[in-house]
C-alpha positions in Angstrom: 13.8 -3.1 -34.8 13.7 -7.3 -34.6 16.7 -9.1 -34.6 17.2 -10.6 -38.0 17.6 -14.3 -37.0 17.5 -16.2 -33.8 20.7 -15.9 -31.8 22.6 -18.3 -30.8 24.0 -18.7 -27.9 27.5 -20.8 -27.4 27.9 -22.8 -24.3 31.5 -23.6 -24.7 32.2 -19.6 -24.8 29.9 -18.3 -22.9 28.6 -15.5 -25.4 26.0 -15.2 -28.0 26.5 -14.9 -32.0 24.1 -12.8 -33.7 23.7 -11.5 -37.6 23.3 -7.7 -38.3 21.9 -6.6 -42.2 24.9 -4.5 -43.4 24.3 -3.2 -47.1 24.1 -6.3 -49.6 25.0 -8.7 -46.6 24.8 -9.6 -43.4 27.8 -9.7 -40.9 28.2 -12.3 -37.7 28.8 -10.7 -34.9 29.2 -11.8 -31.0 29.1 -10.2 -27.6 30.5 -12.4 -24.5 28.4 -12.9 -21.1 30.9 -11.1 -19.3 29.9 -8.2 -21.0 26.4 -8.6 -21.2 26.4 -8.4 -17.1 29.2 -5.5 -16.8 28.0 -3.4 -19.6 24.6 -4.4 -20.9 22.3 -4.7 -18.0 22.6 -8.7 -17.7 21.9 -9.7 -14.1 23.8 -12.6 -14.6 26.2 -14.3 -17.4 23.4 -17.2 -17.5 21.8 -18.1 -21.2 18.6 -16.4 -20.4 20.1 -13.3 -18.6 21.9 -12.2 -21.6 19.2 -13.1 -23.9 16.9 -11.0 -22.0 19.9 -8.2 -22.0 20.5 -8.5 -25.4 16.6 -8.1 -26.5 15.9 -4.7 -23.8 19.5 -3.4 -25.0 19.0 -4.3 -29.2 18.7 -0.7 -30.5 21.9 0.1 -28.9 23.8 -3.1 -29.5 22.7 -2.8 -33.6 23.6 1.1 -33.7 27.2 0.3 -32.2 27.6 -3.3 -34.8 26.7 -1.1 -37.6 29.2 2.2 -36.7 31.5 -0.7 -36.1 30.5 -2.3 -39.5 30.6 1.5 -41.5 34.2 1.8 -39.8 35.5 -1.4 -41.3 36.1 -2.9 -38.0 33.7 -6.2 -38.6 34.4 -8.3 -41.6 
């Protein structure tokens, strides 16, 4: 499964924004570095570290944004 767009990653936050397809929509949705490196595999909470995290670790991070999304937890 591809992400849907490019990600985008925010320098003055240090985490990454991201779009998920939820039914008729789509919904934004945003992991921080921290977690990328303590829960996601990152090796560091560098740009390209959680990039490469979030692309090995997609399936996962997409199933848990959509339970999230089915819940009514995301807007």
């Amino acid at each position: 499964m591809a992400l849907p767009n490019a990600p985008a990653w925010d320098t003055d936050e240090l985490c990454i924004w991201f779009e998920i397809a939820y039914k008729a929509h789509t919904i934004l949705c945003r992991i921080d570095a921290s977690c990328f490196q303590t829960s996601l595999g990152a090796a560091s909470v560098t740009e390209g570290a959680c990039r490469v995290a979030l692309r090995a670790q997609w399936p996962r991070i997409h199933a848990v944004a959509l339970s999230q999304a089915e819940a009514g937890n995301l807007e």
